[in-house]
C-alpha positions in Angstrom: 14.1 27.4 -13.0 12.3 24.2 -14.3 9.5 24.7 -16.5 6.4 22.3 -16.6 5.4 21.0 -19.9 2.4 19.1 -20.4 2.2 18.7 -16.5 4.9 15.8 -17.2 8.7 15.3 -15.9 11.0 12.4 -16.0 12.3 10.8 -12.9 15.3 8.9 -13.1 16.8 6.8 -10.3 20.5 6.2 -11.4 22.1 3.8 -8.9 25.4 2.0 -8.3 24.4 -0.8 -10.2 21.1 0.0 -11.8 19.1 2.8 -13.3 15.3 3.5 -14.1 13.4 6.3 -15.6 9.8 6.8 -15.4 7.6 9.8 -17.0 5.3 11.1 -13.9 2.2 13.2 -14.0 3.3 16.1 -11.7 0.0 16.6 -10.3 -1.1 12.7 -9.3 2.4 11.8 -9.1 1.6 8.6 -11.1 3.7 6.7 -13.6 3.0 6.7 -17.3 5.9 4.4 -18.3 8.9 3.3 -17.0 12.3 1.8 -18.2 14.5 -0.4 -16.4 18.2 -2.0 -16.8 21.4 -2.8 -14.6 23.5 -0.1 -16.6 24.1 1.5 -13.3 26.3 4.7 -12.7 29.5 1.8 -12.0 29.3 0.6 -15.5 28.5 3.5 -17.1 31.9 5.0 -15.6 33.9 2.3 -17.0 32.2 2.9 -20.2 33.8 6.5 -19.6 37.1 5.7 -18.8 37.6 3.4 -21.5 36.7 5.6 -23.8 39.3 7.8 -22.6 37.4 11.3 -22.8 38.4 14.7 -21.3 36.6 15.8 -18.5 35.1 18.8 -20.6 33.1 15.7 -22.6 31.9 13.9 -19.7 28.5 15.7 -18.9 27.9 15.5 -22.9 28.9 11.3 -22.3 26.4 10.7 -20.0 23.7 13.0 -21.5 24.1 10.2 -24.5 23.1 7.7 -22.4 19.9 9.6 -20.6 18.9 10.9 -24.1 18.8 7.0 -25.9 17.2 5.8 -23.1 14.4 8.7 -23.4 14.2 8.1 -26.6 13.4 4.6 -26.5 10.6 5.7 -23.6 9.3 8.2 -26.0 8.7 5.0 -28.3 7.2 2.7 -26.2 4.7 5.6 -24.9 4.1 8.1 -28.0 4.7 10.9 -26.0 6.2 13.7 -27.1 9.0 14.3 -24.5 11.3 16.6 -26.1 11.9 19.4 -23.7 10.5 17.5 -21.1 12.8 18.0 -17.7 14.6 15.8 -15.7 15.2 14.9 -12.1 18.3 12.8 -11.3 18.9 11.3 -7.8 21.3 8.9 -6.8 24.7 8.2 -8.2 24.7 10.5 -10.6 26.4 13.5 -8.1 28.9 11.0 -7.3 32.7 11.0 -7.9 31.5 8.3 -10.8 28.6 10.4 -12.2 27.4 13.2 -14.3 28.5 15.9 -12.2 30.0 15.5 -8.9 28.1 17.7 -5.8 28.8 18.3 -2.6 27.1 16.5 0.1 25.0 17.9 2.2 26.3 17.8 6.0 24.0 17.1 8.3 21.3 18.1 9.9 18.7 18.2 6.9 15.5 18.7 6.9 12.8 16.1 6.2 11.0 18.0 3.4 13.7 18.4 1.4 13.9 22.1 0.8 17.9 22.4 2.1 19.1 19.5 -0.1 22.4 19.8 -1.8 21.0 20.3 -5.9 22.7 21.6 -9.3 21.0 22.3 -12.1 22.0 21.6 -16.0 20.3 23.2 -18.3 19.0 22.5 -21.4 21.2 22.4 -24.8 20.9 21.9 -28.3 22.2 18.6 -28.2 19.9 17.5 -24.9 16.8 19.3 -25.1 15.8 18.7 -21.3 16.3 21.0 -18.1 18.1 18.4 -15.6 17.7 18.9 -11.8 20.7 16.7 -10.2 20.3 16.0 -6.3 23.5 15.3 -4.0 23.8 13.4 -1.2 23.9 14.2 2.8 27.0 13.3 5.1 27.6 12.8 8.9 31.5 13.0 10.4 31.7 9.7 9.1 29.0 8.2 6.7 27.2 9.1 3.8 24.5 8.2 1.3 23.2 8.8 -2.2 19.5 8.4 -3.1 18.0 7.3 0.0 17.4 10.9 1.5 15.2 11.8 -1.4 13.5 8.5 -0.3 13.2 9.7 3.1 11.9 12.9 1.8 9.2 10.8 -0.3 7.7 9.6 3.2 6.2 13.0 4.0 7.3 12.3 7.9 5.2 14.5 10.3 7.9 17.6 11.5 6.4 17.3 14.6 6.6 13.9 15.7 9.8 13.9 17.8 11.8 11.2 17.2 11.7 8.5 14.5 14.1 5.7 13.1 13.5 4.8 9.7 15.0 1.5 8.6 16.0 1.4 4.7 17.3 -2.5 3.6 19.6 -3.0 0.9 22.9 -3.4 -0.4 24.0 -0.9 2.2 21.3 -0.3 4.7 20.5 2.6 6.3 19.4 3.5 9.8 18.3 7.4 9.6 17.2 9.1 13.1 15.0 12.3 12.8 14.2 14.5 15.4 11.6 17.2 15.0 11.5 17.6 11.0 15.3 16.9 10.6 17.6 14.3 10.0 20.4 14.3 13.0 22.1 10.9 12.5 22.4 7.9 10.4 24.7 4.8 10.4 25.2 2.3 7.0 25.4 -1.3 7.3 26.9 -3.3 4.9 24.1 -6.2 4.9 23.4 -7.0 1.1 26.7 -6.5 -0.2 28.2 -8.5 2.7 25.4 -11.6 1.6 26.2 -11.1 -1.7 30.3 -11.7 -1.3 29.7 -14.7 1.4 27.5 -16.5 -0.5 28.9 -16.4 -3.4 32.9 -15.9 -3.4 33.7 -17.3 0.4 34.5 -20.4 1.5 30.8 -20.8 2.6 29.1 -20.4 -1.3 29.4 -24.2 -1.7 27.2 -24.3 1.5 24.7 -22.5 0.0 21.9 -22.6 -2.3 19.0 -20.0 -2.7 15.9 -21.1 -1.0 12.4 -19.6 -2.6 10.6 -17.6 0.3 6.6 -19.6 0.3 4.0 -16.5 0.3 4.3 -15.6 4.0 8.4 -15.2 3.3 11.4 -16.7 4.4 11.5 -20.1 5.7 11.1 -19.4 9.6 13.2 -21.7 11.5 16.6 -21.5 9.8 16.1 -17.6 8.9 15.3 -17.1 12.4 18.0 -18.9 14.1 20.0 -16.9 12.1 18.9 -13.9 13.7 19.5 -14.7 17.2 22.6 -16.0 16.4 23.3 -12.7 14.3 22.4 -10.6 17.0 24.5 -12.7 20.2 27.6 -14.0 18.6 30.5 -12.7 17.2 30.1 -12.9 13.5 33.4 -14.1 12.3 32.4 -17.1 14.5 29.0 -17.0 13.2 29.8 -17.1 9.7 31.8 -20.1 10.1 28.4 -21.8 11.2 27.1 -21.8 7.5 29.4 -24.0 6.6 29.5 -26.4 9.8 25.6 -26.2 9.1 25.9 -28.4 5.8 28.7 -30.0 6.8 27.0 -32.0 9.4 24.2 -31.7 7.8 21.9 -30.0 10.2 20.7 -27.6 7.5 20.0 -28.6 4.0 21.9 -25.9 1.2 18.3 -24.3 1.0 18.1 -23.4 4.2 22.0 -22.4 4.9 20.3 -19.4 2.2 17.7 -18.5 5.3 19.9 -18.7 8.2 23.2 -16.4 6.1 20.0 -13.9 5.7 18.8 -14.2 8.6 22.7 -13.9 10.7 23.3 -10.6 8.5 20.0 -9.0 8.9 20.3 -9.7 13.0 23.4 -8.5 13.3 22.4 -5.3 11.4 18.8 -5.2 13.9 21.2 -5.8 17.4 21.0 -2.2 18.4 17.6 -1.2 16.9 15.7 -2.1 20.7 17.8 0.7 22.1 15.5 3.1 19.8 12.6 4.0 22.6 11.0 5.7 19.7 8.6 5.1 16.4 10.1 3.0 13.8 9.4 2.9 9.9 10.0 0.6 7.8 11.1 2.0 4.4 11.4 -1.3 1.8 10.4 -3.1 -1.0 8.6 -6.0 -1.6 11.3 -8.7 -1.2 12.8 -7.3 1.8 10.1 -6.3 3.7 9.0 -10.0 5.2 12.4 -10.9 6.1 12.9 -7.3 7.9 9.7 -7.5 9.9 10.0 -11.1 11.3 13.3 -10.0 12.4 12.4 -6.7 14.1 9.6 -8.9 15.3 12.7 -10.9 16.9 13.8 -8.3 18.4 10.7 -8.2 21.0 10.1 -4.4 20.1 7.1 -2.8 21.7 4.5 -1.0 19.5 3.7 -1.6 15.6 6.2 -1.4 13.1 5.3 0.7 10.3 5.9 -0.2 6.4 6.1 2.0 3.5 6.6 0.9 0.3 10.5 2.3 -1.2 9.6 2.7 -4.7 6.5 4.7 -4.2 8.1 6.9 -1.4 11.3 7.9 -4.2 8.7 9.3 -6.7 6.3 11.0 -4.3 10.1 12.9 -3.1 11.2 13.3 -6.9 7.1 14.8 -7.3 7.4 16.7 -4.2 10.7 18.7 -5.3 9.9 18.9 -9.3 6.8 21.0 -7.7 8.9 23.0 -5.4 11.7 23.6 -8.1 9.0 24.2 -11.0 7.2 26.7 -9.1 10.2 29.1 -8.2 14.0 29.1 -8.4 15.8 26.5 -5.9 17.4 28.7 -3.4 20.0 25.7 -3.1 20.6 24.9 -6.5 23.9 25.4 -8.2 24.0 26.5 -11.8 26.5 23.7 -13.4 
């Protein structure tokens, strides 16, 4: 059982490649102070296995890591966070993490209250009761940190079907029906941008182009998408680099039409959805997502909620669940 002190917690969000810790007011849900730095949950674990520990020491390893980086927040902020608990989401239940947890197969429901949790509690040596939440599986895909996301969005139980669309390294496509999650697929859309554009044969086609204020340049990024979502990509990709070559794109906007080819050939399937459709994204993504979904000639509005906000509200929304009485769910660890 987590205890409230002070009506504060700390939230951390400990990704693949980076990691941030905020200290919330339970009650308003709002942020106090944050930290933020790209010593994700991958680096970390190489900083483990370098180090050539026992697996006995490795809860104690990362502890180090969480407790350095509270206590540089309890600098900057002259709190007093000793004792102060902890929810972890993410990584950190990975193979590569604290602790690994089982995922949670699917169906789950939408508030969060069947979600795959453990529970460390607190020692001498790390004075803070830790809540660590797992992921959710299908028969064949699986993600980390984006269901508590999901969770974060309050979605109405009632409103039949729903397709939320979450951009990113690996994007997610996550169907609920009536108050549960039934389906999800992950597309490998940033990660793939990231490796073409910058160890393929197509990086010396490519420069990064600056968005103006209403986003992406338009043309290129949305000749990309209808390319992305009628050709065969391994042909398509090619284009980037027949694009410079006779120069009917400058470098600049080769950076707009890649984004534009990998985002509609994630989008292709998304008019099959006869159903209401959220967009779940931050600030950098969300212009190039909704001028392609705008592409797509979908009918009805496209709904936008803001990632980082919707991760905290679910991080507020199961501290007050899990402070309030024991997590039925929760494994002691």
């Amino acid at each position: 059982m987590l205890m409230v002190k002070e009506n504060l917690f700390l939230s951390c969000d400990w990704g693949t490649s980076s990691f941030r810790l905020r200290l919330v007011e339970v009650h308003s849900c709002k942020v106090i102070a944050q930290r933020s730095n790209n010593q994700g949950i991958n680096s970390i674990h190489q900083l483990w296995v370098a180090a050539k520990l026992n697996n006995a020491q490795r809860v104690p390893f990362y502890q180090a890591i969480l407790k350095n980086e509270i206590r540089l927040l309890q600098q900057e902020t002259h709190h007093q966070l000793e004792g102060v608990p902890l929810i972890v989401s993410g990584m950190a239940s990975s193979t590569l993490g604290i602790v690994e947890l089982p995922y949670k197969p699917l169906p789950f429901s939408i508030d969060g209250s069947d979600l795959q949790t453990g529970h460390l509690p607190a020692t001498n040596d790390f004075n803070h009761n830790m809540l660590i939440i797992s992921g959710v599986r299908s028969d064949d895909d699986v993600m980390r940190g984006e269901e508590i996301q999901l969770v974060g969005c309050s979605p109405d139980p009632q409103a039949g079907e729903h397709l939320f669309i979450l951009p990113g390294t690996h994007s997610k496509h996550i169907k609920v029906e009536n108050g549960k999650v039934v389906h999800f697929q992950t597309f490998m859309t940033g990660e793939m941008f990231d490796l073409l554009s910058t160890r393929s044969i197509l990086a010396g086609s490519i420069e990064k182009g600056l968005p103006g204020a209403a986003g992406p340049d338009r043309t290129s990024f949305l000749q990309g998408v209808n390319d992305g979502k009628s050709m065969n990509p391994l042909h398509a990709f090619f284009l980037v680099r027949t694009n410079a070559l006779f120069g009917k794109l400058t470098k600049q906007d080769n950076w707009f039409y890649l984004s534009g080819l990998l985002i509609g050939l994630e989008l292709k399937d998304i008019p099959m959805y006869d159903c209401r459709i959220t967009l779940l994204v931050n600030e950098q993504l969300q212009p190039y997502y909704l001028l392609a979904l705008q592409q797509m000639g979908l009918p009805g509005e496209i709904s936008v909620i803001n990632v980082d906000q919707a991760l905290l509200n679910g991080h507020c929304q199961l501290y007050q669940k899990a402070s309030h009485s024991p997590w039925q769910t929760s494994t002691s660890l």
